[in-house]
FILO-186485 format. One record per residue: residue number from 1; x, y, z of N, C-alpha, C in turn. Coordinates in Angstrom, 3 decimals. Atoms other than C-alpha are relative to their C-alpha. Layout:
N
- NUM|X|Y|Z|X|Y|Z|X|Y|Z
...
***
This chain:
261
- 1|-0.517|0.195|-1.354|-5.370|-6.706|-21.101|-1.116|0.065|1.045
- 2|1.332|0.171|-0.888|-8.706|-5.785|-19.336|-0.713|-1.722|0.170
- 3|0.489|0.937|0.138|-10.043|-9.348|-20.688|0.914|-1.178|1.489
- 4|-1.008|0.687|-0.535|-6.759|-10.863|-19.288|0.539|0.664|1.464
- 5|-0.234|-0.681|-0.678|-6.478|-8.849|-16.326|0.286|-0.854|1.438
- 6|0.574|0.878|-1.682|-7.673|-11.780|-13.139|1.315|-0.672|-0.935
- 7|-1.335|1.052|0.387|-4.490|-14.107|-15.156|1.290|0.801|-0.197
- 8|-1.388|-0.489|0.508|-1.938|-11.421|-15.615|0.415|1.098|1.027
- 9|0.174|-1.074|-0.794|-2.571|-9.206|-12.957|0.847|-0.593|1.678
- 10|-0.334|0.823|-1.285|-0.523|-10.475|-9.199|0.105|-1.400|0.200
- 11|0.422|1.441|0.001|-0.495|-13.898|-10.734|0.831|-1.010|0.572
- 12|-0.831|1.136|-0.646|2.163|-15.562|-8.638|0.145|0.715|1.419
- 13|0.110|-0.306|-1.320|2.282|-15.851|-5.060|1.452|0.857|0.160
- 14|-0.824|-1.288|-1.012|5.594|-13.604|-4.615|0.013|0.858|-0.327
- 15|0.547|-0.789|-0.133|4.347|-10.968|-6.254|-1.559|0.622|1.282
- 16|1.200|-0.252|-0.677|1.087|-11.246|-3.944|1.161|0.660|1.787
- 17|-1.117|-0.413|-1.274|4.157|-11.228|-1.111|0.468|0.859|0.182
- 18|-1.230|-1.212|-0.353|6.136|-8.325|-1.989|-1.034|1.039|0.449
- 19|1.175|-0.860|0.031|2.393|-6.433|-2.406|-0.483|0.327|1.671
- 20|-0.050|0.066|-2.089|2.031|-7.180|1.516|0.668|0.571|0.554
- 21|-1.274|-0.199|-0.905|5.512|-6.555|2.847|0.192|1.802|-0.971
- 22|-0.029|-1.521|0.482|5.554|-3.180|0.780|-1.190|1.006|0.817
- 23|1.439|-0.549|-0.587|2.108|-2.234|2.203|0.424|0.096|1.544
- 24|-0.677|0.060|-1.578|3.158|-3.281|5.755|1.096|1.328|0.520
- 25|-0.916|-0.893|-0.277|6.111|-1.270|5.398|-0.265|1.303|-0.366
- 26|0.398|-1.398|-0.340|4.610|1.959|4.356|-0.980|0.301|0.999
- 27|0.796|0.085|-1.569|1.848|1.173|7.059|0.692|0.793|1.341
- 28|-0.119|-0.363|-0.880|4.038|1.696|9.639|1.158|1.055|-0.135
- 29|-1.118|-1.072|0.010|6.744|4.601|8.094|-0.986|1.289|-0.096
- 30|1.558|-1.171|0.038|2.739|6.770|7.942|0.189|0.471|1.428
- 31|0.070|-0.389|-1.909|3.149|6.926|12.301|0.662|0.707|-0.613
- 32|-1.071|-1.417|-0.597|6.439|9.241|12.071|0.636|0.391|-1.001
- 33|-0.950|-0.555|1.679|7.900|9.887|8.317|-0.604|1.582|-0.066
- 34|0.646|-0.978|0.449|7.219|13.610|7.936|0.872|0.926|-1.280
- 35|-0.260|-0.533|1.421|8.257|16.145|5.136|1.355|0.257|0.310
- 36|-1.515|-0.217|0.002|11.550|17.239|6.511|0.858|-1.386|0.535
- 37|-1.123|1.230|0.462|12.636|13.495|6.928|0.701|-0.041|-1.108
- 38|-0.584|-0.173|1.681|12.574|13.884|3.070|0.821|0.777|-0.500
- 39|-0.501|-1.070|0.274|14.022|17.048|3.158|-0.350|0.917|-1.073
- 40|0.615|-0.873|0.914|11.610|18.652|1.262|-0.057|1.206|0.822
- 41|-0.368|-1.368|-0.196|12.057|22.526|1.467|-1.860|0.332|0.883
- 42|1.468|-0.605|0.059|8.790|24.495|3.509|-0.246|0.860|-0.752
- 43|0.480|-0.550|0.656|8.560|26.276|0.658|-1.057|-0.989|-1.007
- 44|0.805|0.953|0.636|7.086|23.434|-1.219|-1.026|-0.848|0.776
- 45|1.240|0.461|-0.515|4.649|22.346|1.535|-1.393|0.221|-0.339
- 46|1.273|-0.722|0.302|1.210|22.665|0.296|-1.026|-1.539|0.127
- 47|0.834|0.920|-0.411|-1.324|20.086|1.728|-0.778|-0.344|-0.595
- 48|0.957|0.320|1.010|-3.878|20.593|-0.890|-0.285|-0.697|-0.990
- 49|-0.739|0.498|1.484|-1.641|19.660|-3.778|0.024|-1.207|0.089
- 50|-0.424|1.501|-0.381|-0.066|16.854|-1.829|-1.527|-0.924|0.032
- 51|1.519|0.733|0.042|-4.167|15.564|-0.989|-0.586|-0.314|-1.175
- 52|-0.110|0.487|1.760|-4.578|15.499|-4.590|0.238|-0.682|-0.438
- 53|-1.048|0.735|0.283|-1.596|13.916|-5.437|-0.300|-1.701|0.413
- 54|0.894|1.555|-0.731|-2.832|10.880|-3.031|-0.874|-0.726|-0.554
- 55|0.825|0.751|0.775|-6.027|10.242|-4.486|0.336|-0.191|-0.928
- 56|-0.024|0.668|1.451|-4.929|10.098|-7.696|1.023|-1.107|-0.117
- 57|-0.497|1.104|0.117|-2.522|7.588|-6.873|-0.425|-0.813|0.594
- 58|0.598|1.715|-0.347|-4.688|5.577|-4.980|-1.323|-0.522|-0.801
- 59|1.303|0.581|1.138|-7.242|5.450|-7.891|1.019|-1.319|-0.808
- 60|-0.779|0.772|0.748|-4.222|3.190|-9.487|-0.903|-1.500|-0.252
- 61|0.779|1.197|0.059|-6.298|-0.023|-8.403|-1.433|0.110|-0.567
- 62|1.283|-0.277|0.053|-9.467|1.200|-9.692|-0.357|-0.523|-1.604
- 63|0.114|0.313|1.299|-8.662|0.323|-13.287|0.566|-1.326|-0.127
- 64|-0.763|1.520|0.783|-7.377|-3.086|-15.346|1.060|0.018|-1.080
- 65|-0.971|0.194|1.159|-5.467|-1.955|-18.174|1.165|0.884|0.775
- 66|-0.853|-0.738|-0.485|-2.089|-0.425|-17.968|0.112|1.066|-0.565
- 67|0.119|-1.307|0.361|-2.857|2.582|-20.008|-0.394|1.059|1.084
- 68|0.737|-1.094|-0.911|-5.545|3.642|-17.368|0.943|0.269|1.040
- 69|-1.239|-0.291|-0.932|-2.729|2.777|-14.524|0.383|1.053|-0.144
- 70|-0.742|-1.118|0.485|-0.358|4.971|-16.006|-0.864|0.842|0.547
- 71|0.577|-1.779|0.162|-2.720|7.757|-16.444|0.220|0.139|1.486
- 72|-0.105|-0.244|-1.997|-3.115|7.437|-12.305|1.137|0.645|0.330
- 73|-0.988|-0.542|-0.392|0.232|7.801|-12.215|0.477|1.436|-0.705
- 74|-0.619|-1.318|0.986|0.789|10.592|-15.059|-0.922|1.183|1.394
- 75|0.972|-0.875|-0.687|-2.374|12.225|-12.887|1.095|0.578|1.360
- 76|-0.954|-0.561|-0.621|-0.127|12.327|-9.931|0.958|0.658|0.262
- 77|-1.331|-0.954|0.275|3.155|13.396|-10.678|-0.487|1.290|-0.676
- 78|0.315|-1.334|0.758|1.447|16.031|-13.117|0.082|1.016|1.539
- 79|0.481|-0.718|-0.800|0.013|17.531|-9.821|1.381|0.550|0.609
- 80|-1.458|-0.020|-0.937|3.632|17.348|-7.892|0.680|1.468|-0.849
- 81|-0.927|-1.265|1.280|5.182|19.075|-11.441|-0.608|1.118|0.387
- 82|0.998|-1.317|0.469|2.208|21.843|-11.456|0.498|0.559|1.396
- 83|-0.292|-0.743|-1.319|3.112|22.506|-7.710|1.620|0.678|0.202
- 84|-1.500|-0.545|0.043|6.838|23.129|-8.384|0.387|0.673|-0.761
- 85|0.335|-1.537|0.928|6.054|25.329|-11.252|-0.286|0.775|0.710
- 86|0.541|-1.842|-0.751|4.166|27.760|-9.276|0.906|0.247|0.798
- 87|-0.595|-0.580|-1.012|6.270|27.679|-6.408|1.211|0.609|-0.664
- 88|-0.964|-0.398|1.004|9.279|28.440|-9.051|-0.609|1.273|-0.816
- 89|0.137|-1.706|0.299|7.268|31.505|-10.746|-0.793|0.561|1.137
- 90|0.167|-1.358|-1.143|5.976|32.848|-7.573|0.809|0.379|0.853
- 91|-0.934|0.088|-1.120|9.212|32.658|-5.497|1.687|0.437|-0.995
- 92|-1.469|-0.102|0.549|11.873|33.306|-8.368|0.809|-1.050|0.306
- 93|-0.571|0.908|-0.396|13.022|30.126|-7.866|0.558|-1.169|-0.858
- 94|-0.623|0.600|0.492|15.256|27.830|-9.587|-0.621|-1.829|0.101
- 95|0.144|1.754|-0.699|13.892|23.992|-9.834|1.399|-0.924|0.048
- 96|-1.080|1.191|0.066|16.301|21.205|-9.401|-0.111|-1.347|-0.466
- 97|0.375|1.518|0.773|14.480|18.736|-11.296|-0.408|-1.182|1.327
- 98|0.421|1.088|-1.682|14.403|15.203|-9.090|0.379|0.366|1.125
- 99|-0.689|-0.837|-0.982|16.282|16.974|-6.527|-1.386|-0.048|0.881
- 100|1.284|-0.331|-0.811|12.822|18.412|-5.718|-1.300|-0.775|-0.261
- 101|0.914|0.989|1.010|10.537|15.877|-7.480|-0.113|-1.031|0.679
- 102|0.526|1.426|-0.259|10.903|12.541|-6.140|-0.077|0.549|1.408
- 103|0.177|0.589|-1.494|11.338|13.249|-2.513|-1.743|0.782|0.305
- 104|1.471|-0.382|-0.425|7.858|14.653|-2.561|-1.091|-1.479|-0.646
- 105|0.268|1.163|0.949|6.926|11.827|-4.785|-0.176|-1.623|0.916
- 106|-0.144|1.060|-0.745|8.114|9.245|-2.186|-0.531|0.775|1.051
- 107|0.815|-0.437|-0.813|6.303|11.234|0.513|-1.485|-0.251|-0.080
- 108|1.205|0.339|0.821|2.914|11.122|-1.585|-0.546|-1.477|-0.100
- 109|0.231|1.578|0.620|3.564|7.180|-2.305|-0.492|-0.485|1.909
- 110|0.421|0.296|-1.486|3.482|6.998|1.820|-1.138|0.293|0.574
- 111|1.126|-0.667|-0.446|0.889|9.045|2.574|-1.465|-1.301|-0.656
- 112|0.839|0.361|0.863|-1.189|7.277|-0.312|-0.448|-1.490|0.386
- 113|0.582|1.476|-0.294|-0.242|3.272|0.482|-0.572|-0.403|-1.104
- 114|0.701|0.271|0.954|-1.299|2.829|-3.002|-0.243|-1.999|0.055
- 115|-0.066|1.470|-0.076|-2.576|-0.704|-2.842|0.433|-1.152|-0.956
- 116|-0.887|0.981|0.487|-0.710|-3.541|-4.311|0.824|0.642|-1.273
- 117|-1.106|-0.703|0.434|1.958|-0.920|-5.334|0.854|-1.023|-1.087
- 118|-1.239|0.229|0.938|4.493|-3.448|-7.089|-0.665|-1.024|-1.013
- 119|0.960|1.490|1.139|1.916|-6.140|-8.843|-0.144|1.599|-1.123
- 120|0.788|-1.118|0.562|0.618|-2.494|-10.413|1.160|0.709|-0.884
- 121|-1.298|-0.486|0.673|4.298|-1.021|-11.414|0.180|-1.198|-1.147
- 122|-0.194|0.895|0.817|5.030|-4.731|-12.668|-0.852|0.002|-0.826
- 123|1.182|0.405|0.820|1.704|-5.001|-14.619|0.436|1.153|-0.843
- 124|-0.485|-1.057|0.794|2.835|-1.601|-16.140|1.025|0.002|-1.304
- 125|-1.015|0.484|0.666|6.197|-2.521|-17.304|-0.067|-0.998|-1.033
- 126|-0.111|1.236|1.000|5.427|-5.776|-18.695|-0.908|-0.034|-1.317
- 127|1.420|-0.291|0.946|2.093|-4.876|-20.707|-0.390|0.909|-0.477
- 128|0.486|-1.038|0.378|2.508|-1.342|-21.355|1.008|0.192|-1.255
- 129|-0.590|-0.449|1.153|3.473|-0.330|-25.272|1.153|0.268|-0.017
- 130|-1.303|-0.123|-0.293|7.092|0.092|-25.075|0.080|1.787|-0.915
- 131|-0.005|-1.300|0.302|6.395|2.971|-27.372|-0.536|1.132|0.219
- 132|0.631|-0.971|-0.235|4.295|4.716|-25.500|0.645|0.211|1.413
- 133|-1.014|-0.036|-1.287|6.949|4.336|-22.308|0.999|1.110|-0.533
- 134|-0.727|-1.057|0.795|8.410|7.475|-23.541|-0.122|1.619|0.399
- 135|0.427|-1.602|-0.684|9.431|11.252|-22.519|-0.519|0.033|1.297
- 136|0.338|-0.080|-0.990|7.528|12.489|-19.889|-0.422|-1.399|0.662
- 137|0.524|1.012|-1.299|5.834|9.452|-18.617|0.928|-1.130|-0.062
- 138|-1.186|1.187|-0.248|8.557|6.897|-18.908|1.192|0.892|1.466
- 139|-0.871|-0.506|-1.190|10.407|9.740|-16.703|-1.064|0.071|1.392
- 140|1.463|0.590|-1.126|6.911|9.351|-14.064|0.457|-1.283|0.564
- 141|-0.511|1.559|-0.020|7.448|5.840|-14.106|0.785|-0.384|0.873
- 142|-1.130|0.506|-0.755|10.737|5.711|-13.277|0.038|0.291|1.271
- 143|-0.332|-1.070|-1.512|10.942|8.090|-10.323|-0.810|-1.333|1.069
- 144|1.060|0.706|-1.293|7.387|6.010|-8.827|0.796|-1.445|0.175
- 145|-0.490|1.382|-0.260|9.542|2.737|-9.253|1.303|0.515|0.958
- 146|-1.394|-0.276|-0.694|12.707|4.719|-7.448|-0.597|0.364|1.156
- 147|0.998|-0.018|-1.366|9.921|5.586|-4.778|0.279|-1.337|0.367
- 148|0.333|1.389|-0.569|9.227|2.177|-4.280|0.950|-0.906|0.340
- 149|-1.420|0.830|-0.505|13.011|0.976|-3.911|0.301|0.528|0.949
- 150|-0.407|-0.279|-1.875|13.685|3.773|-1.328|-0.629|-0.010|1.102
- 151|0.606|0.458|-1.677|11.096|2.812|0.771|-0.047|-1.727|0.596
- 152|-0.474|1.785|-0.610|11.808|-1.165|0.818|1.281|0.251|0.567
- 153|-1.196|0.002|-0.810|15.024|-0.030|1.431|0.703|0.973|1.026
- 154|-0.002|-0.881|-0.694|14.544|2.731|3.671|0.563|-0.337|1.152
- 155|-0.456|-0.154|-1.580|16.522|3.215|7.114|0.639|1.617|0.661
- 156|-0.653|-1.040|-0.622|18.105|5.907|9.380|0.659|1.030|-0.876
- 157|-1.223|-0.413|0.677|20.987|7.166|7.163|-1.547|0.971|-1.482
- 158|0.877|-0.655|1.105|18.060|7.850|4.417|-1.011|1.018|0.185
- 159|1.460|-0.632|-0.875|15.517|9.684|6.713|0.769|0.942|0.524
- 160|-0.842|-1.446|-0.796|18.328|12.207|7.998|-0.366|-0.725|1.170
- 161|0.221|0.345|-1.771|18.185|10.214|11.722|0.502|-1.284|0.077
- 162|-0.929|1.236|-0.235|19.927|8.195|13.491|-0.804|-1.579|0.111
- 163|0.757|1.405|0.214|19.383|4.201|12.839|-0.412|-0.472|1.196
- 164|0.569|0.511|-1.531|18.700|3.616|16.763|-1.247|0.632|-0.252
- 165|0.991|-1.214|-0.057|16.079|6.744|16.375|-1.376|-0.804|-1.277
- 166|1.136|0.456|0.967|14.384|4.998|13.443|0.060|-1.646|0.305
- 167|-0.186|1.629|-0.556|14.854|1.259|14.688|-1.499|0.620|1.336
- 168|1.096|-0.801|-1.295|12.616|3.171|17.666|-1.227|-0.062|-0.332
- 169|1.195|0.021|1.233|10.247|4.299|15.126|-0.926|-0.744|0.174
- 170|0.410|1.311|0.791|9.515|1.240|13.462|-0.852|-0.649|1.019
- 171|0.114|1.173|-1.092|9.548|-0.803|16.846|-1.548|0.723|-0.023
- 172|1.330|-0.511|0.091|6.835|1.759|17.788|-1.486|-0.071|-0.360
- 173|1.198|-0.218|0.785|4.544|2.010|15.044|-0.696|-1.922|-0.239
- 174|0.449|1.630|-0.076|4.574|-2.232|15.166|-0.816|-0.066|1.067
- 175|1.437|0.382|-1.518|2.880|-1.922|18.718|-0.734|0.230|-0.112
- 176|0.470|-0.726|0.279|1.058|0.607|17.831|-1.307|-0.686|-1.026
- 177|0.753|0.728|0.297|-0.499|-1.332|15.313|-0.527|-1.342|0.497
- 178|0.467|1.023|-0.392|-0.643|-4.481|17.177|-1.308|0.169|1.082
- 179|1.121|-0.208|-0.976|-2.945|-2.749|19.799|-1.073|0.723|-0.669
- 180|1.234|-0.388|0.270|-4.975|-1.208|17.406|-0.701|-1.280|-0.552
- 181|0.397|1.505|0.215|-5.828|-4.847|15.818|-0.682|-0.312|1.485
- 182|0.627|0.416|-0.963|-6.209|-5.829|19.222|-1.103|0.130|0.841
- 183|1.179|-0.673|-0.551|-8.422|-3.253|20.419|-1.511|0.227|-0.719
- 184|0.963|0.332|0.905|-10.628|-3.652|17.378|-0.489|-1.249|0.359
- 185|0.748|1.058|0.155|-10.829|-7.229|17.632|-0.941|-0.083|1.198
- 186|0.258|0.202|-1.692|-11.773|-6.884|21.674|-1.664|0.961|-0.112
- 187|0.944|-0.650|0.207|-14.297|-4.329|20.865|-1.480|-0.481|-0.601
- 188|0.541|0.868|0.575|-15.824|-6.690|18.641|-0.675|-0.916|0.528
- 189|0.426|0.696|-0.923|-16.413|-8.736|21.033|0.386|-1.657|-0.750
- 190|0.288|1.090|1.058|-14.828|-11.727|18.486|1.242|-1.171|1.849
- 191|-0.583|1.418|-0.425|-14.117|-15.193|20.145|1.486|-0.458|-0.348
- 192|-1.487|0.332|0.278|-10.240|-16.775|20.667|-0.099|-1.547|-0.319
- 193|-0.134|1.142|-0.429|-11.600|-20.263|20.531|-0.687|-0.362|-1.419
- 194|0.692|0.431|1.306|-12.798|-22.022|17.012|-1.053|-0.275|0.233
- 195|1.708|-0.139|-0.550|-16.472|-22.617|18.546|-0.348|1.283|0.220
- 196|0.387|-1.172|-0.286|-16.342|-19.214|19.831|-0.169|1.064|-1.663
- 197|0.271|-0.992|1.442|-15.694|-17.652|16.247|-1.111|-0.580|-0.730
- 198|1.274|0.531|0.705|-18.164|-20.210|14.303|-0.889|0.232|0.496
- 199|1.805|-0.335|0.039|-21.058|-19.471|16.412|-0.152|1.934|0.010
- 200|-0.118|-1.206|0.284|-20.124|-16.029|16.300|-0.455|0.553|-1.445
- 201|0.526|-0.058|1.002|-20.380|-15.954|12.386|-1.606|-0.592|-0.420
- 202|1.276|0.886|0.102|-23.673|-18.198|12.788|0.032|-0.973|-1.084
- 203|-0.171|0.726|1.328|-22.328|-20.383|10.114|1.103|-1.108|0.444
- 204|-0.896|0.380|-0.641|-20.845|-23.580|11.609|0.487|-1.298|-0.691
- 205|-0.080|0.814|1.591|-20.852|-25.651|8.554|1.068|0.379|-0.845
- 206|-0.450|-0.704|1.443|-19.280|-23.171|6.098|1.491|0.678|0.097
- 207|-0.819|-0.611|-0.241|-16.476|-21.769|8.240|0.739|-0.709|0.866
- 208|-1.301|1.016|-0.369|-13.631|-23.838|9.325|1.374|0.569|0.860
- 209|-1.370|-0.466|-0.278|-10.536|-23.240|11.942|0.330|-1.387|0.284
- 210|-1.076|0.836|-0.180|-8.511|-26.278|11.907|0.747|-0.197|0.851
- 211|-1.185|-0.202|-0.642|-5.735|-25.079|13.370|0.378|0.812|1.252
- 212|-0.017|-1.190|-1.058|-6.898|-22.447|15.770|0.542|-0.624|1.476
- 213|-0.615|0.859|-1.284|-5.954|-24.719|18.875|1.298|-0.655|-0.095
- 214|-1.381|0.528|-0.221|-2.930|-26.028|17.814|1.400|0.381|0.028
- 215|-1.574|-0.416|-0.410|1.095|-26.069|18.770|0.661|0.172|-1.108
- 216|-0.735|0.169|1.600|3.072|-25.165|15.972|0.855|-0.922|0.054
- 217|-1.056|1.173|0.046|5.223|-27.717|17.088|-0.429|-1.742|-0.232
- 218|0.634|0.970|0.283|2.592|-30.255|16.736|-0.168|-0.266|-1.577
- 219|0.651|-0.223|1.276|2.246|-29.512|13.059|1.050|-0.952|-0.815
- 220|-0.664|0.329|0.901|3.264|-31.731|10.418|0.410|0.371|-0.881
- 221|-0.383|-0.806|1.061|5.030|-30.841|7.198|-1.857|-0.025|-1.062
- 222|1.276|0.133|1.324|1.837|-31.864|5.053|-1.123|0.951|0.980
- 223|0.537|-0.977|-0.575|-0.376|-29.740|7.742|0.653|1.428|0.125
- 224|-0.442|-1.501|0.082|2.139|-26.729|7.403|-0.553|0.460|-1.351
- 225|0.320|-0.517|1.246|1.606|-26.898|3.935|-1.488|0.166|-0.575
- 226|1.197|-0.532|-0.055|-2.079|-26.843|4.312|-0.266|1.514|0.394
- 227|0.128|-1.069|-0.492|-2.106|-24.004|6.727|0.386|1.298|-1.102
- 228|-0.419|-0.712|0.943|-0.170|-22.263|4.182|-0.660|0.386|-1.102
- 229|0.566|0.246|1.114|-2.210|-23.108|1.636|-1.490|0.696|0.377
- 230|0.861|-0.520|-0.055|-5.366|-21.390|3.251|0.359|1.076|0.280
- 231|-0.605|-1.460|0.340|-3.125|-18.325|4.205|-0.532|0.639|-1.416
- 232|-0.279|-0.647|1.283|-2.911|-17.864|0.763|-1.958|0.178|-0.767
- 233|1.577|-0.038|0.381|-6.607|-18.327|-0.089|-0.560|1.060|0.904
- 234|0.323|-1.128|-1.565|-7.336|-15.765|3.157|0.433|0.892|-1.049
- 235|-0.413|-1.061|1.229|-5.103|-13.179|1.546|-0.643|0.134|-1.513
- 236|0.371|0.110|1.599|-6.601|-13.674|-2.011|-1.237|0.700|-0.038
- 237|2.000|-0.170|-0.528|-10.675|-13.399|-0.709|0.219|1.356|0.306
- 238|-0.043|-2.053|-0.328|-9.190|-9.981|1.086|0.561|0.619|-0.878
- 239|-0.860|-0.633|0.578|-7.207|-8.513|-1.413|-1.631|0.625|-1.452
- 240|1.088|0.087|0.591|-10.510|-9.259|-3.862|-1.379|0.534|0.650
- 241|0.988|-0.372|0.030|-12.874|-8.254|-1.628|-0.080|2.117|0.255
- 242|-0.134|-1.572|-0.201|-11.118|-4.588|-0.762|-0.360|0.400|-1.302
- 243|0.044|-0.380|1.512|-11.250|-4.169|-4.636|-1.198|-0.096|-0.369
- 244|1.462|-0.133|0.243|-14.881|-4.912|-4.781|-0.735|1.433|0.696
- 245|0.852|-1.282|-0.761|-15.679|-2.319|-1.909|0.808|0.974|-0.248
- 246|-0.260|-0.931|0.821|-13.074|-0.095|-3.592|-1.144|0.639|-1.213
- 247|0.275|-0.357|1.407|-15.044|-0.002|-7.001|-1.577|0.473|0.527
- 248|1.666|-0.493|-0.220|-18.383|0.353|-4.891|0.391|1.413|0.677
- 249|-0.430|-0.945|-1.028|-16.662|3.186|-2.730|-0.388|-0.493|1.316
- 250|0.542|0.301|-1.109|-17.470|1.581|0.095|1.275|-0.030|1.140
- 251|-0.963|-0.046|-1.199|-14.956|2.368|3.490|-0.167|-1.164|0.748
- 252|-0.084|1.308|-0.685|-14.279|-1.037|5.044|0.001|0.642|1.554
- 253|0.481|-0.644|-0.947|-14.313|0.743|8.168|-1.201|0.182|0.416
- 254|1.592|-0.553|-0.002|-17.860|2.314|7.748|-0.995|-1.370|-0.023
- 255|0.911|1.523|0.195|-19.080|-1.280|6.385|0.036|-0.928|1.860
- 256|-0.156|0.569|-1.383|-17.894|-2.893|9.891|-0.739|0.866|1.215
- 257|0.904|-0.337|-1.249|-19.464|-0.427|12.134|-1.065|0.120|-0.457
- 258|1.342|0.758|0.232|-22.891|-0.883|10.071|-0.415|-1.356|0.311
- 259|0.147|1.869|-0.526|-22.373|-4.464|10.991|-0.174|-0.152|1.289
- 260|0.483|-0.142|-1.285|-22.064|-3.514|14.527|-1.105|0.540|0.316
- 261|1.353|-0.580|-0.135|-24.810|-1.509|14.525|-1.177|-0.757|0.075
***
């Protein structure tokens, strides 16, 4: 599966889609989701555990096969389990199994943003030993895939708050991000005009906007389906190149203000 990994791995565009709109949507439930949305107890708060818990699920992309996956994920949940043990023999305390399990679980998956969350579950499922999907980590598994349904399908009623109150939210954390985009790009000092970005890159040959000036209403069907068609090549180049400066450790952040520099 490592060999086969670039052909089997996100290989159709609506997996590459859901990988977005999942990402997006824990993006912006990170502004205001906190632990007693979940209704996790403050006896089980422990920041350390949970910081743990994170990295090891955002190492998920770091590997190719679905053994190593897994492990990411066994790595995680282990940590969650080990934290609800102790708090259970130092507190005399009764566990409740998923009760207390996933909603920390789906807290963790938010915090984390594991990147291309459902290509990574799917790649799991479809390619991992059926006999080794078993016991404990087939019960892992499941929970991180029952994460990943209640936050596509997350609203009010699920968050303990009212659906105006989280409609609010949402609205929120969309501006919120639209002005940090904005205030990045402005900072940047980047051009709105397709001359202004090409001489900006210094490359006026190699880098192409087409479309940057035009009406969407001007657009033909065979020019939508272009536009579309370099979307998808855009998305592909980024998705490939976070995964490169993943495997180098490199903070896409840090890389951009060396560039300013």
């Amino acid at each position: 599966m490592t060999k086969l990994f670039d052909r089997a791995f996100a290989s159709s565009a609506e997996d590459v889609k859901s990988d977005i709109e999942i990402s997006e949507k824990i993006g912006l439930l990170q502004h205001f989701v906190r632990p007693h949305h979940l209704d996790i107890p403050k006896l089980l708060h422990n920041e350390a555990a949970w910081l743990l818990a994170v990295k090891e699920l955002q190492k998920i992309n770091s590997f190719k096969s679905p053994r190593e996956k897994l492990s990411c994920i066994m790595s995680c949940c282990q940590v969650i389990n080990n934290l609800l043990l102790n708090v259970s023999m130092s507190n005399d305390r009764t566990l409740s199994g998923a009760d207390d399990f996933l909603p920390i679980l789906i807290y963790i998956t938010i915090k984390a943003n594991p990147p291309q969350l459902h290509s990574n579950l799917k790649f799991i499922q479809l390619f991992r030993r059926e006999t080794r999907l078993i016991s404990e980590v087939e019960y892992y598994l499941t929970n991180l895939i029952s994460a990943k349904m209640f936050i596509m399908n997350v609203n009010g009623h699920s968050l303990s708050m009212e659906e105006s109150v989280f409609q609010t939210h949402m609205e929120s954390a969309r501006l919120g991000n639209h002005t940090s985009v904005a205030s990045t790009s402005s900072s940047q000092g980047l051009g709105t005009s397709t001359t202004g970005l090409n001489e900006e890159s210094g490359d006026t040959e190699g880098l192409k906007f087409p479309f940057m000036d035009s009406e969407t209403e001007s657009l033909t069907p065979a020019e939508v389906k272009q536009l579309h068609e370099l979307y998808r090549q855009v998305v592909t180049r980024y998705m490939l190149l976070s995964k490169a400066l993943r495997k180098l450790s490199v903070d896409e952040d840090q890389l951009l203000n060396s560039v300013d520099d």
